[in-house]
N, C-alpha and C positions, 0 to 999 in steps of 0.2 A: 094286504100288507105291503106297505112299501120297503123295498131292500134298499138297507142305505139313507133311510130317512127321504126326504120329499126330494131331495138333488142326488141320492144317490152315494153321497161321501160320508156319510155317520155312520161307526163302527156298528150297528146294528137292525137286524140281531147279528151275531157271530155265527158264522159257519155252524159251528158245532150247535147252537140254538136252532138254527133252522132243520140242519142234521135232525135233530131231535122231532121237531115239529112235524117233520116230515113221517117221522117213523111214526109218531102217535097218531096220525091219519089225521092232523088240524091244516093242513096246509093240503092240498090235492093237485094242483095247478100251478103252472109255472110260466108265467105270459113274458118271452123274451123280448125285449126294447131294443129297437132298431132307428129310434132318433136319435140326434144329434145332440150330444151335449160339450161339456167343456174339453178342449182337444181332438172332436171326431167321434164317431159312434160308438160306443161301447158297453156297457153293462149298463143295468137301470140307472138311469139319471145321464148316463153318456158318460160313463166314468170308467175306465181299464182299470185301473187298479183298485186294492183295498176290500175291504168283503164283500161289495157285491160282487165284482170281479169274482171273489174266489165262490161266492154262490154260482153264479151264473157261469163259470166253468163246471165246476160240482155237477149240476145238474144236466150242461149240454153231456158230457162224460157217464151219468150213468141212469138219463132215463130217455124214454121215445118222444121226438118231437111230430107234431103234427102239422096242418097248414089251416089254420080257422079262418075264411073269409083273410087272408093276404095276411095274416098273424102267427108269428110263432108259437106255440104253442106245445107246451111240456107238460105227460100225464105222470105227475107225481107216484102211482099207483104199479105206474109198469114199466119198470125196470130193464134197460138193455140186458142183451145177453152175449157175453164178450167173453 
């Protein structure tokens, strides 16, 4: 699933979509983007603001990241404990 559509800046899905997706166990993985997009690196597509932005803080905030062969990698399944 791409967050934010193929660049990243299309409202969807919304947070609270994804929220949901998450909780029904259809989404498990959360592969964080570290190129370059418009303005410097930022959330899928290189985008700081707007929903991916608020997914991809969502998610660094409250699940474990991992390191896959030099990739970020977030296990939807397990939850920080904060």
């Amino acid at each position: 699933m791409a967050i934010g559509g193929f660049t990243g800046g299309d409202p969807s899905p919304t947070l609270a979509q994804f929220q949901q997706y998450v909780a029904d166990g259809q989404v498990r993985y959360f592969i964080a983007s570290d190129r370059e997009g418009p303005g410097g690196p930022g959330g899928p597509g290189g985008h700081r603001d707007g929903v991916a932005k608020d997914i991809t803080t969502w998610v660094e905030q409250n699940f474990i990241k991992s390191d896959v062969g030099g990739t970020t990698v977030y296990d939807l399944a397990r939850v920080t404990t904060r």
